[in-house]
PQR file with spaces between the fields and no chain letter, atoms N, CA, C, O and H, PARSE charges and radii, in Angstrom:
ATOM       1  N    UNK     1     135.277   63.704  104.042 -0.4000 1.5000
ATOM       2  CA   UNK     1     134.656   64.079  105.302 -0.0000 2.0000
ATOM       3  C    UNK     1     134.234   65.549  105.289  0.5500 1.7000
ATOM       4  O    UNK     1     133.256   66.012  105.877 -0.5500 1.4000
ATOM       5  N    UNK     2     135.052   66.170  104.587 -0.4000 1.5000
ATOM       6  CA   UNK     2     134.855   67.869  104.609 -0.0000 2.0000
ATOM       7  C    UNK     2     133.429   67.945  103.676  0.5500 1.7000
ATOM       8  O    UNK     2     132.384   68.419  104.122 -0.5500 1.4000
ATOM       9  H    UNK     2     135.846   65.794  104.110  0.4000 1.0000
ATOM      10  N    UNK     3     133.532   67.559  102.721 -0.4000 1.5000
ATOM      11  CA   UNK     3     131.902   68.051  101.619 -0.0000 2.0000
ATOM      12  C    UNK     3     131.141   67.196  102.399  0.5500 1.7000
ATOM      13  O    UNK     3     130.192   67.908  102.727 -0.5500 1.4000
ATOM      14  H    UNK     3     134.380   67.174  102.359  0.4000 1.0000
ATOM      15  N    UNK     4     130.933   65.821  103.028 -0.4000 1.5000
ATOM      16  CA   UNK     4     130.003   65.596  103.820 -0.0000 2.0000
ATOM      17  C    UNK     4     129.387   66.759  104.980  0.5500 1.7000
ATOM      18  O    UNK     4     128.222   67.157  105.000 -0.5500 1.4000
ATOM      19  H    UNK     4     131.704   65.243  102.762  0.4000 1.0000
ATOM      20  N    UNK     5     130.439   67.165  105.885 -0.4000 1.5000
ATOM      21  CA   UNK     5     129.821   68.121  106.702 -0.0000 2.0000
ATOM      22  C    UNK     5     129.255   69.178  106.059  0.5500 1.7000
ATOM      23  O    UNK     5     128.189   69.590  106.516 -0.5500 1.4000
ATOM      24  H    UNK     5     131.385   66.842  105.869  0.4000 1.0000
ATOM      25  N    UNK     6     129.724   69.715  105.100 -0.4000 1.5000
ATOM      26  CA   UNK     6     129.272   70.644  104.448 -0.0000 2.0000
ATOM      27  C    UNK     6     128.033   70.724  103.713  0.5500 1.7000
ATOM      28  O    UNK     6     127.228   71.655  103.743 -0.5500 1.4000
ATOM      29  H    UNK     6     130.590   69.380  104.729  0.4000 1.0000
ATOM      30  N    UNK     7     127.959   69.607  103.020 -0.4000 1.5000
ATOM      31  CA   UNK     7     126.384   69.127  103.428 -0.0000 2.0000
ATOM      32  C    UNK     7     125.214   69.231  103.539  0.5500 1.7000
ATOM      33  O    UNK     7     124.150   69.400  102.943 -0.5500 1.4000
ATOM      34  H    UNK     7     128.612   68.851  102.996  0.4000 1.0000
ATOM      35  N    UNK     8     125.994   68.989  105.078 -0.4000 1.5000
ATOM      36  CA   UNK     8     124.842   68.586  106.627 -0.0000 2.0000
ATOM      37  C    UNK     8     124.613   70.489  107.117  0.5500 1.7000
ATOM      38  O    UNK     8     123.620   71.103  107.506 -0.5500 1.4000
ATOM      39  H    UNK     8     126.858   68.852  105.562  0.4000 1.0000
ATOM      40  N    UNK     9     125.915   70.881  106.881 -0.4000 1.5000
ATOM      41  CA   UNK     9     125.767   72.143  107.323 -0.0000 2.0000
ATOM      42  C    UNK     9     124.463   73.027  106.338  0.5500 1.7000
ATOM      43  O    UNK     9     123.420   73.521  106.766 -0.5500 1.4000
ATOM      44  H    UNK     9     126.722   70.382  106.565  0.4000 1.0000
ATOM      45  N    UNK    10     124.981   72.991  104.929 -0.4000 1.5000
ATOM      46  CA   UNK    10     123.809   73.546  104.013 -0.0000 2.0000
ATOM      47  C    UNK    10     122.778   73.165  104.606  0.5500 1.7000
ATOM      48  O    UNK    10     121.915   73.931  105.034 -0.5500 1.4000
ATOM      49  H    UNK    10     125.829   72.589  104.582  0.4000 1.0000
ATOM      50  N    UNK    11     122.760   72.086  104.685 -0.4000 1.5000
ATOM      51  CA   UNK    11     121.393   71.026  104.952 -0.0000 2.0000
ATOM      52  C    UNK    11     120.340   72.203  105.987  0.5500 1.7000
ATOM      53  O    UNK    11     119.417   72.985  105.756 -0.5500 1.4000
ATOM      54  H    UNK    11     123.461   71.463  104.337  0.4000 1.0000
ATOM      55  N    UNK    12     121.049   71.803  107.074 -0.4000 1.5000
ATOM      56  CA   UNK    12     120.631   72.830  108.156 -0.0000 2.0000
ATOM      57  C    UNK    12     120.221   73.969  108.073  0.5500 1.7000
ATOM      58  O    UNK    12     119.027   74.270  108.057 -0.5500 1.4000
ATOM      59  H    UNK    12     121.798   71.168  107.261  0.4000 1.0000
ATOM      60  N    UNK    13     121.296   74.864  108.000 -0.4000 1.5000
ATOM      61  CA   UNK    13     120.985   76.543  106.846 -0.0000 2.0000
ATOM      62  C    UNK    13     119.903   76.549  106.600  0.5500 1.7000
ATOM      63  O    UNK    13     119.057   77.254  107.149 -0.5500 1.4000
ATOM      64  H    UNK    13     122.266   74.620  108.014  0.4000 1.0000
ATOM      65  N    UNK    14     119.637   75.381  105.304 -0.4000 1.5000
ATOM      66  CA   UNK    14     118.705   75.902  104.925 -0.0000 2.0000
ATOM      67  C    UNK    14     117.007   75.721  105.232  0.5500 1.7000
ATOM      68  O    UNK    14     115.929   76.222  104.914 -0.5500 1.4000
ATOM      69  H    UNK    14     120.325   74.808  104.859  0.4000 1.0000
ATOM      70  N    UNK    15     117.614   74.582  106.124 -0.4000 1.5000
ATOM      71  CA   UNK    15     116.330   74.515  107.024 -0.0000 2.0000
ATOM      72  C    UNK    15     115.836   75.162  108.007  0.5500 1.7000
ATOM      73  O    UNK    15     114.657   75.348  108.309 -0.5500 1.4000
ATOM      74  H    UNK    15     118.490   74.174  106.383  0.4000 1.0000
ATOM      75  N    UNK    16     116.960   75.560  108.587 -0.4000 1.5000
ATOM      76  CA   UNK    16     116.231   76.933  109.366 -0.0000 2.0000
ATOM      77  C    UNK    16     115.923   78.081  108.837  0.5500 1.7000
ATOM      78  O    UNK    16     115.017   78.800  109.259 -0.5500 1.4000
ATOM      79  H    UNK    16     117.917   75.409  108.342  0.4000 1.0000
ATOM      80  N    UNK    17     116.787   78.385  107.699 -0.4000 1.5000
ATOM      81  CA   UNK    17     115.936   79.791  106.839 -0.0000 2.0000
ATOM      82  C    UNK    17     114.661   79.214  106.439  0.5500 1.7000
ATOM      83  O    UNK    17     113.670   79.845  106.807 -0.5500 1.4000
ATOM      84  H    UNK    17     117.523   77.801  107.357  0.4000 1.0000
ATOM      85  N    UNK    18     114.486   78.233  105.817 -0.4000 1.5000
ATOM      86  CA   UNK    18     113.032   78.300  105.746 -0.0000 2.0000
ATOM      87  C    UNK    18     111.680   78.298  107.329  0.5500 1.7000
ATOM      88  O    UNK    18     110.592   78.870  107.399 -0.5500 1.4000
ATOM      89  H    UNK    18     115.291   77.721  105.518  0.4000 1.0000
ATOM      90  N    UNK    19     112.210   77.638  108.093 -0.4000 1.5000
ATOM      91  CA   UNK    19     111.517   78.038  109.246 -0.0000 2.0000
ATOM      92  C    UNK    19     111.317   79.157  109.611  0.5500 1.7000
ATOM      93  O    UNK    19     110.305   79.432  110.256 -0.5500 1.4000
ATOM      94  H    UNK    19     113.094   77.173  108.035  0.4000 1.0000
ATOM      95  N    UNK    20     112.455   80.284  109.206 -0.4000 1.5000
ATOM      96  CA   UNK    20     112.538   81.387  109.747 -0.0000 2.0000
ATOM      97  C    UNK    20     111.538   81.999  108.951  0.5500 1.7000
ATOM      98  O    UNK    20     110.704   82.742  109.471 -0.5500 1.4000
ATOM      99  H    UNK    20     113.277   80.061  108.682  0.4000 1.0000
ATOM     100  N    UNK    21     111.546   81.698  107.462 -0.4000 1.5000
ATOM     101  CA   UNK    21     110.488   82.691  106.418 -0.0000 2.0000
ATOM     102  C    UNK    21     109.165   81.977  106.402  0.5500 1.7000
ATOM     103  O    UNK    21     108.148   82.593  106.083 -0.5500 1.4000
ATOM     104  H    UNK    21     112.223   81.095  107.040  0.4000 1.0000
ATOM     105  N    UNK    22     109.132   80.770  106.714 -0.4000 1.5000
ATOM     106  CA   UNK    22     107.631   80.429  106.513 -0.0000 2.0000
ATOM     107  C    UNK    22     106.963   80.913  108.003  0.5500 1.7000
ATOM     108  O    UNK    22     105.734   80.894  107.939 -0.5500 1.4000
ATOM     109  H    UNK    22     109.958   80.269  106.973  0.4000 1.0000
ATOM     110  N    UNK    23     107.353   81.233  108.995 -0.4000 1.5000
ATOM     111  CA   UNK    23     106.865   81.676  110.319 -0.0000 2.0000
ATOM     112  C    UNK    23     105.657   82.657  110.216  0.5500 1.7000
ATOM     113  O    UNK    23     104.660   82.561  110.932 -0.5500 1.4000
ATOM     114  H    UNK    23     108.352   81.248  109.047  0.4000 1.0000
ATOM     115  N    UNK    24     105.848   83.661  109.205 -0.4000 1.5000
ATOM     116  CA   UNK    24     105.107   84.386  109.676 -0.0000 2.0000
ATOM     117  C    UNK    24     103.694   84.134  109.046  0.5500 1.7000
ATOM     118  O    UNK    24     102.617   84.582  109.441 -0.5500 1.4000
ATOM     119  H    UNK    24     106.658   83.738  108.623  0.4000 1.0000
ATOM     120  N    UNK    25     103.974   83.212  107.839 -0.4000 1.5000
ATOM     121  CA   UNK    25     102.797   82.862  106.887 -0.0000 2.0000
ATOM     122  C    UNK    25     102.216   82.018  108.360  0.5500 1.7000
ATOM     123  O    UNK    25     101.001   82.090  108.546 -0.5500 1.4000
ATOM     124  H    UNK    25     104.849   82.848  107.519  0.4000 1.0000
ATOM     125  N    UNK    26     102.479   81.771  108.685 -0.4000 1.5000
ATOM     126  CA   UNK    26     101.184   81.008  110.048 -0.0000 2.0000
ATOM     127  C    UNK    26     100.207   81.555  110.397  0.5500 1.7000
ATOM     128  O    UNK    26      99.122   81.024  110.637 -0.5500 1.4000
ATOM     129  H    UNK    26     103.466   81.713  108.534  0.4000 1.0000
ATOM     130  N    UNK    27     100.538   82.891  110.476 -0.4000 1.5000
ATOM     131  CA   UNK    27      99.934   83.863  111.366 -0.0000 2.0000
ATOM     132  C    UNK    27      98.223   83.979  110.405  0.5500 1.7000
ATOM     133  O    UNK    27      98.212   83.928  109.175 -0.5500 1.4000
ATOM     134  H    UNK    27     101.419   83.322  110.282  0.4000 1.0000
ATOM     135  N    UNK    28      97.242   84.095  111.028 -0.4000 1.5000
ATOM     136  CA   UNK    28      95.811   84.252  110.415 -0.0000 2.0000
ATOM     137  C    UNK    28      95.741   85.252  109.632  0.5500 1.7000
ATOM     138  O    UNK    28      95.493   85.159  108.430 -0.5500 1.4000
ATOM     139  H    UNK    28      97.250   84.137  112.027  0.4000 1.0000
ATOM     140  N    UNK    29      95.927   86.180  110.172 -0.4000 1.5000
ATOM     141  CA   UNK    29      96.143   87.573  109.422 -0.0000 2.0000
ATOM     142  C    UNK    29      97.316   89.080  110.219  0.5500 1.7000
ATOM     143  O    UNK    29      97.348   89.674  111.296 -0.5500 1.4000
ATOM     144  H    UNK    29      96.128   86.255  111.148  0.4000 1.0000
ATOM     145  N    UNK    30      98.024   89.124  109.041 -0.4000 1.5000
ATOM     146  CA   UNK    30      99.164   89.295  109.083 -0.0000 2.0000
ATOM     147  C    UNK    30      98.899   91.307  109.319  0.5500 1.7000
ATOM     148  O    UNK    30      99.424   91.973  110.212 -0.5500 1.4000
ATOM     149  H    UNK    30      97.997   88.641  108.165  0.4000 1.0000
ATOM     150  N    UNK    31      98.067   91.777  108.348 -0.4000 1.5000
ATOM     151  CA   UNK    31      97.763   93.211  108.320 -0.0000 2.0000
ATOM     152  C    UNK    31      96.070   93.496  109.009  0.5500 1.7000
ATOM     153  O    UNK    31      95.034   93.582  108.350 -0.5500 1.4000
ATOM     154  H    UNK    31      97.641   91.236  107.623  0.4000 1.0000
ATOM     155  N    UNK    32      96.208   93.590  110.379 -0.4000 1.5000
ATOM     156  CA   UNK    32      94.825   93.981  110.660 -0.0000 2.0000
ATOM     157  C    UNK    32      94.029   95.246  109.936  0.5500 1.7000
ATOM     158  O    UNK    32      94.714   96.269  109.953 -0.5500 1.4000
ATOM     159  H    UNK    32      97.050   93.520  110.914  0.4000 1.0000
ATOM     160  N    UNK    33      92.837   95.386  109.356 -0.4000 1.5000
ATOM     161  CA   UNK    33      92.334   96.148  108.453 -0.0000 2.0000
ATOM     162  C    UNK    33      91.800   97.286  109.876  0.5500 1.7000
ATOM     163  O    UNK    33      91.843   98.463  109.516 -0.5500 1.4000
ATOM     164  H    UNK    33      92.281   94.555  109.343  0.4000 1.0000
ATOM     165  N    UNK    34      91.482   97.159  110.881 -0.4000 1.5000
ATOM     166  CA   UNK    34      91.358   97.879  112.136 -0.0000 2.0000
ATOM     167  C    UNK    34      90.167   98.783  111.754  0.5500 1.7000
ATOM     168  O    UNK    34      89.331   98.464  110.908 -0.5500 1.4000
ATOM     169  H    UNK    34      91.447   96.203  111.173  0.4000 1.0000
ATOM     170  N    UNK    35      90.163   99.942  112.452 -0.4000 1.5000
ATOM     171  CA   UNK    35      89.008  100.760  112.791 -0.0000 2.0000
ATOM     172  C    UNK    35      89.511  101.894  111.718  0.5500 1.7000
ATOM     173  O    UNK    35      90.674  102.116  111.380 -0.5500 1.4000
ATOM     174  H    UNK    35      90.842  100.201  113.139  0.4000 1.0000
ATOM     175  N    UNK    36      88.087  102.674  111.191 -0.4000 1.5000
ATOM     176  CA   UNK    36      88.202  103.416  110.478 -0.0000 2.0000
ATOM     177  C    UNK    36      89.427  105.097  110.636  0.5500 1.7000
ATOM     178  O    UNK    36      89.946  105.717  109.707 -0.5500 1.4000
ATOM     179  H    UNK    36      87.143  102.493  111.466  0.4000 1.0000
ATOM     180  N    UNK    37      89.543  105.414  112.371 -0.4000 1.5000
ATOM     181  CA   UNK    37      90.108  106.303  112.458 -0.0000 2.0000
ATOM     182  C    UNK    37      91.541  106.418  112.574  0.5500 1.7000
ATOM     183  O    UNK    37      92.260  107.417  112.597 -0.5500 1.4000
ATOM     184  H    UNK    37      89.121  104.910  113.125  0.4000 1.0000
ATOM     185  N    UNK    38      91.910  104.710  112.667 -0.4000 1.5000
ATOM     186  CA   UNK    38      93.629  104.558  112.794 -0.0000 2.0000
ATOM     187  C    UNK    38      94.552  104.373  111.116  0.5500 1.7000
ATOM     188  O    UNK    38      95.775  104.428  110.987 -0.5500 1.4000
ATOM     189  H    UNK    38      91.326  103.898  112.648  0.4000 1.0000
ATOM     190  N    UNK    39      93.686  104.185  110.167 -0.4000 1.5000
ATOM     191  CA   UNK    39      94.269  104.244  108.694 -0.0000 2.0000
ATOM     192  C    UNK    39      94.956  103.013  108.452  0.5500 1.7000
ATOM     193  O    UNK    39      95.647  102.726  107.475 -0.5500 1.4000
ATOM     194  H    UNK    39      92.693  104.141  110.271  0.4000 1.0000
ATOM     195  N    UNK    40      94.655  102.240  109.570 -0.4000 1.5000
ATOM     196  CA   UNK    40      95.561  100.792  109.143 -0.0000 2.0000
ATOM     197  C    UNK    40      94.766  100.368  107.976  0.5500 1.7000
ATOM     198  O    UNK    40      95.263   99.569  107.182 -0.5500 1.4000
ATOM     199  H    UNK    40      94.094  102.473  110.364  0.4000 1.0000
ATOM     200  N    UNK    41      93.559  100.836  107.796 -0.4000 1.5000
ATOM     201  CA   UNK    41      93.147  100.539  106.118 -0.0000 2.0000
ATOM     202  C    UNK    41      93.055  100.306  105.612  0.5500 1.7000
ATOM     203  O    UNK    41      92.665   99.204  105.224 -0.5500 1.4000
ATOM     204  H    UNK    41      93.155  101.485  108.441  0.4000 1.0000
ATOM     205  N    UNK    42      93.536  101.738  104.890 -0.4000 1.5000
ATOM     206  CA   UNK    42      94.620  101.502  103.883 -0.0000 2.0000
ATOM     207  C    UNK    42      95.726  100.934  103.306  0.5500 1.7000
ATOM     208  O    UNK    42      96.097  100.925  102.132 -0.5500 1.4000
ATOM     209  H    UNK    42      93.853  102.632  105.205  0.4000 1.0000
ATOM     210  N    UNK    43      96.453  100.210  104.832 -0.4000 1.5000
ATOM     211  CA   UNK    43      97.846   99.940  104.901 -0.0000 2.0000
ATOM     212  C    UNK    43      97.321   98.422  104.260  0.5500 1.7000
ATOM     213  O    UNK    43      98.052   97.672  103.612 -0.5500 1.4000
ATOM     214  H    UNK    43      96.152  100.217  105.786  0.4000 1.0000
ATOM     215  N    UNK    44      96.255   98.226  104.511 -0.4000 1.5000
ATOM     216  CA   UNK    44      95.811   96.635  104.180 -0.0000 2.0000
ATOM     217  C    UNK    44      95.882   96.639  102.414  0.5500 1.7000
ATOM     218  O    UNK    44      96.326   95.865  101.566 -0.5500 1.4000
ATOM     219  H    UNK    44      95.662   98.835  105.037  0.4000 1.0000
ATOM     220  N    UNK    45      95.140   98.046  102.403 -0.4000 1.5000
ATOM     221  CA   UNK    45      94.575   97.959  100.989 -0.0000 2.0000
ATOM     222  C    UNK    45      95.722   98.032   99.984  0.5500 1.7000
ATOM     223  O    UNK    45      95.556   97.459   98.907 -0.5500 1.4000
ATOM     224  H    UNK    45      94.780   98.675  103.093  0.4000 1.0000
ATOM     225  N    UNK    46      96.892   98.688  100.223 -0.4000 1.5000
ATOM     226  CA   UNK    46      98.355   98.965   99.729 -0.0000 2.0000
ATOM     227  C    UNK    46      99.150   98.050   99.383  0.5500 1.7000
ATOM     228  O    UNK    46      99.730   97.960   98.301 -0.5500 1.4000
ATOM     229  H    UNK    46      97.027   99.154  101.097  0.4000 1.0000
ATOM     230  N    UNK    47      99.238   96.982  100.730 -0.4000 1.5000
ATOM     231  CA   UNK    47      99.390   95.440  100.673 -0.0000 2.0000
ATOM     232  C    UNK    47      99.249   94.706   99.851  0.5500 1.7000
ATOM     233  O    UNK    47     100.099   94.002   99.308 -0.5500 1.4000
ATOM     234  H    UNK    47      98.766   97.055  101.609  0.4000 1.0000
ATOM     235  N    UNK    48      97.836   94.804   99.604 -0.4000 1.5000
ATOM     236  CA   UNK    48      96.929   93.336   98.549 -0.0000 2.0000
ATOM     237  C    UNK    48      97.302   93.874   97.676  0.5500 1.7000
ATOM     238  O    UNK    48      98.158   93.199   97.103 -0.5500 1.4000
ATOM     239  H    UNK    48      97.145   95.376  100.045  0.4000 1.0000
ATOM     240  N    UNK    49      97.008   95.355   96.935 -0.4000 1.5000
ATOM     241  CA   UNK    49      97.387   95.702   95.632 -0.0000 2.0000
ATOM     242  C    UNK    49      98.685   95.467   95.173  0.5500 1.7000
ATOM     243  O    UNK    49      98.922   94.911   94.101 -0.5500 1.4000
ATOM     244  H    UNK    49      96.313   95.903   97.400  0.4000 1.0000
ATOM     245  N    UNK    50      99.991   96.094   96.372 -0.4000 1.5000
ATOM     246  CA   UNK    50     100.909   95.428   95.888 -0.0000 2.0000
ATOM     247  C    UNK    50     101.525   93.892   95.446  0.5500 1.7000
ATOM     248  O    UNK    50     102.401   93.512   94.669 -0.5500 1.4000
ATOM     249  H    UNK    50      99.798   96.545   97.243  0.4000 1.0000
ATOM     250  N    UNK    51     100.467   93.157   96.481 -0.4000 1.5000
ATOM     251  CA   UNK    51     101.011   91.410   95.695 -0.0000 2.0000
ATOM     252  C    UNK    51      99.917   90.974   94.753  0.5500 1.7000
ATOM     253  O    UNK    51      99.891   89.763   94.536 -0.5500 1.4000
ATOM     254  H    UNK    51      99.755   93.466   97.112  0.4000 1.0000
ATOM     255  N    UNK    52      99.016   91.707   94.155 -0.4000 1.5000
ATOM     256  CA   UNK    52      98.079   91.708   93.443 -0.0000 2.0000
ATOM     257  C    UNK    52      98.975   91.735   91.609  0.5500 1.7000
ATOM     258  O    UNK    52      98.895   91.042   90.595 -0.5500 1.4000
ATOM     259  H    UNK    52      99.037   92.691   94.331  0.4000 1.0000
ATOM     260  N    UNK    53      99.735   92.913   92.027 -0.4000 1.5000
ATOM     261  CA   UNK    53     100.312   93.365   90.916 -0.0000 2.0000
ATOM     262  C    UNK    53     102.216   92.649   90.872  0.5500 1.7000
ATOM     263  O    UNK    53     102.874   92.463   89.848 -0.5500 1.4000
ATOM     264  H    UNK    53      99.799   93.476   92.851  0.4000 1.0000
ATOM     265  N    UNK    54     102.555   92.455   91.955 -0.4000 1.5000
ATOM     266  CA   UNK    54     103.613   91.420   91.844 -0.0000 2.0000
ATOM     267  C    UNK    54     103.165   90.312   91.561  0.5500 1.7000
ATOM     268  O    UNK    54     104.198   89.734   91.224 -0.5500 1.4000
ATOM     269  H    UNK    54     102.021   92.606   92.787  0.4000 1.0000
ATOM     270  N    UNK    55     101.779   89.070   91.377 -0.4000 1.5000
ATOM     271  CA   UNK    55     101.377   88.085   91.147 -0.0000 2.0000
ATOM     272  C    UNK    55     101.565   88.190   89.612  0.5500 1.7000
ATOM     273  O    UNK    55     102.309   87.378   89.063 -0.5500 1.4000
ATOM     274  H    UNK    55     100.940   89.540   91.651  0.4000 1.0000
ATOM     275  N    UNK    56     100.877   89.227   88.827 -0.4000 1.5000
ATOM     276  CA   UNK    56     100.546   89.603   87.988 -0.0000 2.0000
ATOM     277  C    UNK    56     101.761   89.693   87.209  0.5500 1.7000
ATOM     278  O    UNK    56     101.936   88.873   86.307 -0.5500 1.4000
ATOM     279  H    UNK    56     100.272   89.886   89.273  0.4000 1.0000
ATOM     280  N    UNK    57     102.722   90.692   87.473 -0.4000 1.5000
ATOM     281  CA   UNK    57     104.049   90.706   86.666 -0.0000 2.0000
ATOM     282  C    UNK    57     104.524   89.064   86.662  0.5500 1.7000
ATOM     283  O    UNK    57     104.370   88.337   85.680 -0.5500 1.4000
ATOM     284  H    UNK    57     102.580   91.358   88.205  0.4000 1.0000
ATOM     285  N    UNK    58     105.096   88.649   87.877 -0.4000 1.5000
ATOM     286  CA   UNK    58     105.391   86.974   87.971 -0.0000 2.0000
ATOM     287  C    UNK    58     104.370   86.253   86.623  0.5500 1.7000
ATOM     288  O    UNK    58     104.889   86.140   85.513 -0.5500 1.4000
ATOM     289  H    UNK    58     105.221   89.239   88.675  0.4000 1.0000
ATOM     290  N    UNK    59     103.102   85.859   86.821 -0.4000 1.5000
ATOM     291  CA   UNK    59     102.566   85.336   85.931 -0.0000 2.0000
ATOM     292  C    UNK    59     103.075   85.835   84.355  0.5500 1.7000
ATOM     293  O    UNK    59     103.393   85.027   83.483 -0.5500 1.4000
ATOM     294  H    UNK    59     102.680   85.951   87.723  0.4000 1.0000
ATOM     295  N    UNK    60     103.085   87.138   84.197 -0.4000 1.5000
ATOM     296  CA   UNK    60     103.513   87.824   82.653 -0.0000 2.0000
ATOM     297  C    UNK    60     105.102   87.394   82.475  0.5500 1.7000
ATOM     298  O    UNK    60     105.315   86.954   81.346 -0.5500 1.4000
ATOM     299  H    UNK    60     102.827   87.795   84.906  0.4000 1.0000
ATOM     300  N    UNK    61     106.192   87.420   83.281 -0.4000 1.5000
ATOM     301  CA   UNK    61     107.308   86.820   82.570 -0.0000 2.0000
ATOM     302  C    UNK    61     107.478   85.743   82.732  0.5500 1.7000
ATOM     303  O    UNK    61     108.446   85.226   82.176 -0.5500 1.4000
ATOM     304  H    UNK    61     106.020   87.778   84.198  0.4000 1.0000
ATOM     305  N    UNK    62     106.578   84.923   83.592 -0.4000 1.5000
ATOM     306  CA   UNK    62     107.064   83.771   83.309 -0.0000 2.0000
ATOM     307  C    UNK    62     106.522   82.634   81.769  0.5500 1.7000
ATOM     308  O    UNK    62     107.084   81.750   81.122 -0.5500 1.4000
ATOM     309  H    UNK    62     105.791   85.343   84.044  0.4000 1.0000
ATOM     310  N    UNK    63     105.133   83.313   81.728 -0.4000 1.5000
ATOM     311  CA   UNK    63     104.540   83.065   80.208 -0.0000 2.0000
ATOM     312  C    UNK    63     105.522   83.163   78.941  0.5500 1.7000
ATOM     313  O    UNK    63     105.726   82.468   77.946 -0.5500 1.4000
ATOM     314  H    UNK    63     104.677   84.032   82.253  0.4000 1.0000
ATOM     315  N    UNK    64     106.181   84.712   79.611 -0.4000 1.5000
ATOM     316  CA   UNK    64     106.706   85.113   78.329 -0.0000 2.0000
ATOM     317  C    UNK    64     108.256   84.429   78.333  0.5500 1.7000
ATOM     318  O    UNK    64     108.843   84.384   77.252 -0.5500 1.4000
ATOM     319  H    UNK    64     106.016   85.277   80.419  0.4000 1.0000
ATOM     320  N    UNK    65     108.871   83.938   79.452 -0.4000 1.5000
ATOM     321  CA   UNK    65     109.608   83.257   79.052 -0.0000 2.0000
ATOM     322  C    UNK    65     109.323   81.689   78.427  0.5500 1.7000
ATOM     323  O    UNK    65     109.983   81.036   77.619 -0.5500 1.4000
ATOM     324  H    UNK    65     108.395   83.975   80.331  0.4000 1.0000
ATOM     325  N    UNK    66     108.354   81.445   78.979 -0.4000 1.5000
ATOM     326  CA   UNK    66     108.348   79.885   78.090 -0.0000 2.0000
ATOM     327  C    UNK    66     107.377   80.305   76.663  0.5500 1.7000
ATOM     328  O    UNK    66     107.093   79.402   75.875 -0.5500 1.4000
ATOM     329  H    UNK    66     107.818   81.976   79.635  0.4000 1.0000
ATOM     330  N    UNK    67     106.955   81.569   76.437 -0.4000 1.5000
ATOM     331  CA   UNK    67     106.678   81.599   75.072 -0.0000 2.0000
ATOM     332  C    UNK    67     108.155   81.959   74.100  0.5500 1.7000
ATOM     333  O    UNK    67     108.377   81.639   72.932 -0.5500 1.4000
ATOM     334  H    UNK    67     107.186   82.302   77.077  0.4000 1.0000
ATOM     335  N    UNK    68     108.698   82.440   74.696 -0.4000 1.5000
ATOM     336  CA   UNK    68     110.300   82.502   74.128 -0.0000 2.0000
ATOM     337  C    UNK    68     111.217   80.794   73.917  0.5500 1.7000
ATOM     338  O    UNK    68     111.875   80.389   72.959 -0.5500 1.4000
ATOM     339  H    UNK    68     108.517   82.699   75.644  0.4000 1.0000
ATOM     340  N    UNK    69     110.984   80.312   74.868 -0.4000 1.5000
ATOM     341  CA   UNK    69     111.220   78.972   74.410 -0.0000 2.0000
ATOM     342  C    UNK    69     110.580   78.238   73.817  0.5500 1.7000
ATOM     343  O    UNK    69     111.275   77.308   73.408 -0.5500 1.4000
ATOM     344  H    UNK    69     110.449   80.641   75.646  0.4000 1.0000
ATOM     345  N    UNK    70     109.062   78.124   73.403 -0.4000 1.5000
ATOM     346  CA   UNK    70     108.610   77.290   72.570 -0.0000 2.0000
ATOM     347  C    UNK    70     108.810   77.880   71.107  0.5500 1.7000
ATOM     348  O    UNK    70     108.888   77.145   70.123 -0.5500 1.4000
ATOM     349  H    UNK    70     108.498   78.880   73.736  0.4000 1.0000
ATOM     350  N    UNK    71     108.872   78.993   71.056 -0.4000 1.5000
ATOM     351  CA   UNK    71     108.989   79.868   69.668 -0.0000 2.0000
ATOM     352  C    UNK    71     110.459   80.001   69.173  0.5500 1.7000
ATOM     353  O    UNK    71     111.173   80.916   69.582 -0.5500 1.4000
ATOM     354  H    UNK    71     108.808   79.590   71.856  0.4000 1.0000
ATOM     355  N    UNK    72     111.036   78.768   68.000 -0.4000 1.5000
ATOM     356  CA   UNK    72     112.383   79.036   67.596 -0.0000 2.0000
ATOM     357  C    UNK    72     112.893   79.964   66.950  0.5500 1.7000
ATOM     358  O    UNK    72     114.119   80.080   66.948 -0.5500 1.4000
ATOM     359  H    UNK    72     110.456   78.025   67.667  0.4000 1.0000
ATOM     360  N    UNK    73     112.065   80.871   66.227 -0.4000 1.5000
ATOM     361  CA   UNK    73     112.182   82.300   65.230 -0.0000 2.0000
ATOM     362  C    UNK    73     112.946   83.209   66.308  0.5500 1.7000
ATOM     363  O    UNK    73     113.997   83.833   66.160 -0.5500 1.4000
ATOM     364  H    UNK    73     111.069   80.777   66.228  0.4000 1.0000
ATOM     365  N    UNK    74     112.146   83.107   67.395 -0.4000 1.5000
ATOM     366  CA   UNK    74     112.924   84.361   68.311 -0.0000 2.0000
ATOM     367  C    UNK    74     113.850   84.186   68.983  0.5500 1.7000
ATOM     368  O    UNK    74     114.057   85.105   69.776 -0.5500 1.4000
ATOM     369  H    UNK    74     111.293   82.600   67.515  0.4000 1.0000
ATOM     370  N    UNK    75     114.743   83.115   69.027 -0.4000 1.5000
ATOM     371  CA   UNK    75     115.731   82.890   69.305 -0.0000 2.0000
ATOM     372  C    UNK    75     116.657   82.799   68.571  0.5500 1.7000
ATOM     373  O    UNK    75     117.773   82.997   69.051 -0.5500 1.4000
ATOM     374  H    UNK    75     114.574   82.368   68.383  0.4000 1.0000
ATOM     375  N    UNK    76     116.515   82.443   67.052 -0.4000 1.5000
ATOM     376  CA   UNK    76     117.364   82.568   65.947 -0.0000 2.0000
ATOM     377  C    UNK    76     118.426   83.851   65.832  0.5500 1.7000
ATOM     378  O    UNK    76     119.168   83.951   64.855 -0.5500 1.4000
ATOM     379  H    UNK    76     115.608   82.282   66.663  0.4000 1.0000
């Protein structure tokens, strides 16, 4: 009875953390690029570059880990 509730409880958890993190992805746009004299901008432009270049790393280790697993020399 106890790991059943426990579970149901994870279960839950983790369904509301994901409600909680997918929330804001709803939103149309998240960083208004605004008017030239308030610098929100930039703040846009800072943004994209940064998940521009976190996409970028992600894509590079994850290559390089499954080129590490198809290649048996470098694991030897």
């Amino acid at each position: 009875m106890r790991s059943v509730r426990r579970v149901l409880l994870s279960a839950a958890l983790g369904g509301a953390l994901l409600a909680a993190l997918a929330t804001p992805a709803g939103a149309q746009q998240i960083v208004d690029a605004g008017k030239q004299s308030d610098g929100s901008g930039g703040l846009a432009f800072v943004l994209m570059t940064l998940l521009v270049v976190l996409i970028a790393a992600a894509l590079f280790f994850m290559d390089r880990i499954r080129r590490r697993r198809e290649d048996p020399a470098t694991s030897e």
